[in-house]
C-alpha positions as CSV (number, residue, x, y, z in Angstrom):
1,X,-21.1,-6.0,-33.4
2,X,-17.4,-6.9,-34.4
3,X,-16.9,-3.6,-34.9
4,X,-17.7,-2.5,-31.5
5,X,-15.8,-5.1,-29.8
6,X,-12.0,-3.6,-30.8
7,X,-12.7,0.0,-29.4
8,X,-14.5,-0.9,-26.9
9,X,-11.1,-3.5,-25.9
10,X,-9.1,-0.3,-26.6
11,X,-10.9,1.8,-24.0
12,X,-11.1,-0.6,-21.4
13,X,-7.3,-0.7,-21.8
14,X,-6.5,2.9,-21.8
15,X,-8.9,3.3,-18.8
16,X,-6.7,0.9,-16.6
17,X,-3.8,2.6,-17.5
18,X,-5.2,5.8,-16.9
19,X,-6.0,5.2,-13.1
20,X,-2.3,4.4,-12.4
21,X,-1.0,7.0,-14.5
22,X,-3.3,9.9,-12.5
23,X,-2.3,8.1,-8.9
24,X,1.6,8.5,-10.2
25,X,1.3,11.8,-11.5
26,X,-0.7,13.0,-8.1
27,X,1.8,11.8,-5.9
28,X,5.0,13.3,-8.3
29,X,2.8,16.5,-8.2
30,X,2.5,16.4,-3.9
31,X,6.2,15.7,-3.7
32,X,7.5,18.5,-5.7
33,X,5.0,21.4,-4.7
34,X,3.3,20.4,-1.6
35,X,4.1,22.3,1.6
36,X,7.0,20.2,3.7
37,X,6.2,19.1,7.2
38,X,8.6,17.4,9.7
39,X,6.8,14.8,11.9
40,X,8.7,13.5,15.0
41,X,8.5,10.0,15.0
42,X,7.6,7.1,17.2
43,X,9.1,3.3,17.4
44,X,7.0,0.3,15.5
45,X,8.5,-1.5,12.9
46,X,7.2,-4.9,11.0
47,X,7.8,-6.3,8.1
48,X,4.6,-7.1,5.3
49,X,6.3,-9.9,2.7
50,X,3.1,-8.8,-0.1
51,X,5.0,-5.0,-0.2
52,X,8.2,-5.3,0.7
53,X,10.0,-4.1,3.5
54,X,9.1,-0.4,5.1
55,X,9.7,1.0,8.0
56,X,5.9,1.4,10.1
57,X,5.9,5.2,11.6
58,X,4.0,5.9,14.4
59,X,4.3,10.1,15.1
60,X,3.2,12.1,18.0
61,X,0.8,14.7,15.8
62,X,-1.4,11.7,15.4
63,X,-3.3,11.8,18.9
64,X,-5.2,15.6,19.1
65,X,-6.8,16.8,22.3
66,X,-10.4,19.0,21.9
67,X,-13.2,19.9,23.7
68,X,-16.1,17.6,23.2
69,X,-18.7,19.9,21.5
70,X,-18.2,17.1,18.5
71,X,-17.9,13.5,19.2
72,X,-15.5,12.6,16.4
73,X,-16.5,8.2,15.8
74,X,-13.8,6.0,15.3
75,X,-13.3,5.5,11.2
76,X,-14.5,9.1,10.5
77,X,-12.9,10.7,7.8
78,X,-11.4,14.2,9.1
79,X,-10.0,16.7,8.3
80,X,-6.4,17.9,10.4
81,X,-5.6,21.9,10.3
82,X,-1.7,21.4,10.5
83,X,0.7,24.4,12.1
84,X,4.3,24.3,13.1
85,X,5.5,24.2,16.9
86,X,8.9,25.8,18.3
87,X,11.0,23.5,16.9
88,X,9.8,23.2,13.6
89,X,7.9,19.9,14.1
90,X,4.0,19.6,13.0
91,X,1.4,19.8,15.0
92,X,-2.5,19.8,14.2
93,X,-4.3,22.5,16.1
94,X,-7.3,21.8,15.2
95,X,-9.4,18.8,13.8
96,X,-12.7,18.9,11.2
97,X,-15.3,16.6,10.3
98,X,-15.7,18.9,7.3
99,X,-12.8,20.3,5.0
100,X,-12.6,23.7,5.5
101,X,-12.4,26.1,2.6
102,X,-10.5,29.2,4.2
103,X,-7.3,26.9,5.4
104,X,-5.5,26.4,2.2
105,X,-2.6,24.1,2.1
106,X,-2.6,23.6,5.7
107,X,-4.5,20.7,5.5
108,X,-4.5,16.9,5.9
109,X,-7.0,14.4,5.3
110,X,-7.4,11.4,7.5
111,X,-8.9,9.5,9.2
112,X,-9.8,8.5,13.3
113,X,-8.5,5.6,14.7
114,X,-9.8,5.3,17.6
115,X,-11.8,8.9,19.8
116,X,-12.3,8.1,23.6
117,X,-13.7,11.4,26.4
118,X,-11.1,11.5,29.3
119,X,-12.0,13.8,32.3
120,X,-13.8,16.4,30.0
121,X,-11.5,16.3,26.5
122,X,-11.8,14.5,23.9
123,X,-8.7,12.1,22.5
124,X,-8.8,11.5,19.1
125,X,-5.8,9.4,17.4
126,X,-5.7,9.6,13.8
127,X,-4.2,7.0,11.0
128,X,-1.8,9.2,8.6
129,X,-1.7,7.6,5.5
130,X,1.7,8.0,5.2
131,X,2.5,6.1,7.6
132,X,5.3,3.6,5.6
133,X,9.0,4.5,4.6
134,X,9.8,2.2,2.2
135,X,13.1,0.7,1.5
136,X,15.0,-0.9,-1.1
137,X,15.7,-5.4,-0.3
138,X,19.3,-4.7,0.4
139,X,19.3,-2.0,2.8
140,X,16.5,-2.8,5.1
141,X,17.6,-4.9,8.0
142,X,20.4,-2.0,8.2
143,X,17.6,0.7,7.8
144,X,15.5,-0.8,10.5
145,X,18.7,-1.4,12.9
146,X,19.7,2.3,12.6
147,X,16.1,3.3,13.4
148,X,15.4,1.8,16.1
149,X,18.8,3.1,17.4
150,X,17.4,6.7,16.9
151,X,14.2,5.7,18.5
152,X,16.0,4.0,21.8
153,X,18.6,7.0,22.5
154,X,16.4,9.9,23.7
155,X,19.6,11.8,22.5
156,X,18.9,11.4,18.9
157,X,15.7,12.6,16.9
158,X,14.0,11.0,14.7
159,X,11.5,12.3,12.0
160,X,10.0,11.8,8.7
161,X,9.5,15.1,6.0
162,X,5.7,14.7,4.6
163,X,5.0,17.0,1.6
164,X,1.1,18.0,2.1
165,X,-1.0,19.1,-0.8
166,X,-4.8,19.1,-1.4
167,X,-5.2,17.1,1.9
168,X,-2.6,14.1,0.3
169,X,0.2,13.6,2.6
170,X,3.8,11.7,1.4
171,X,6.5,10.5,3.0
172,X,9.6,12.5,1.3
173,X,12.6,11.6,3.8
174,X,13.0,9.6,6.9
175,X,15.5,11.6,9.0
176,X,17.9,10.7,12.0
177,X,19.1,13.8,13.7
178,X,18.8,16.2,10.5
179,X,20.3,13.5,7.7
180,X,18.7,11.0,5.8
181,X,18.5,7.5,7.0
182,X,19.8,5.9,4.0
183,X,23.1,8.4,4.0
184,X,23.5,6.9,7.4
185,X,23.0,3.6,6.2
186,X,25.0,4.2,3.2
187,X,28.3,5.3,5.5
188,X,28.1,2.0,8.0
189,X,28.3,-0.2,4.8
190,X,31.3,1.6,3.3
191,X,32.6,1.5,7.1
192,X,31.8,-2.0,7.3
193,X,33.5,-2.5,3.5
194,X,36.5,-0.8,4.4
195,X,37.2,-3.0,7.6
């Protein structure tokens, strides 16, 4: 019995490394050869003190129009086609309750929020699961201050580059205006140092 005890220890152990080590490796593996989407953005912003500070995204992909041949429940899991629009922003144009096989990378799991029938369409918004920048201690109050600068002046766009693979959507790069937020954050504190 002893001697079952040790291995037995030493696969419990290597089994609850394993399950980090796979959710790691699939995420490294979605942001270095998934497809890149830009998806415009929307203001909300809190702060959750158990994961640190993040900027909340809200984006304008997330609520889908379709005819109501399927009533899609709220909390379905679903399955988004994604495509592009004219100015290179994504868009879903179309919306499963089953993955389809002949869409390859095109895809996004999620799932519905909330699915409501308005004068003959349906109105599904969706939860992204990506929908969280994070951002180091330091730079977040600045982070979120430059944000929601973006997000007030309609002059300004704002949008967050997803890398989709295999359904998995994740986050690469929050973006004002075509640079990265924390380059922007980065020259307002040498700015600020410099006064």
């Amino acid at each position: 019995m002893k001697k079952l005890i040790l291995p037995a220890f030493a696969l419990m152990v290597l089994a609850q490394w394993a399950v980090p080590i796979k959710m790691i490796a699939d995420s490294e593996s979605v942001l270095t050869s998934g497809t890149e989407y830009k998806f415009r953005t929307e203001p909300v912003d809190p702060s959750d003190p158990f994961r640190g500070k993040y900027v909340t995204l809200r984006f304008n992909a997330a609520r889908f129009e379709t005819d109501t041949t399927y009533k899609f429940a709220n909390g379905e899991q679903v399955y988004a086609l994604l495509s592009v629009d004219s100015a290179g922003f994504a868009q879903i144009s179309n919306l499963y309750a089953f993955r389809p096989t002949d869409q390859g990378f095109n895809i996004l799991k999620t799932r519905v929020s909330y699915a409501s029938v308005y004068d003959g369409k349906q109105i599904v918004n969706l939860d992204f699961s990506f929908d969280r920048f994070y951002v180091e201690e330091s730079k977040a109050s600045e982070t979120e201050r430059v944000y929601w600068d973006a997000q007030r002046d309609s002059a300004q766009v704002a949008y967050a580059i997803v890398r989709i693979q295999d359904g998995q959507g994740i986050i690469e790069e929050l973006m004002i205006n075509d640079r990265p937020i924390l380059e922007i954050v980065r020259e307002l504190n040498e700015k600020e140092v410099q006064k």
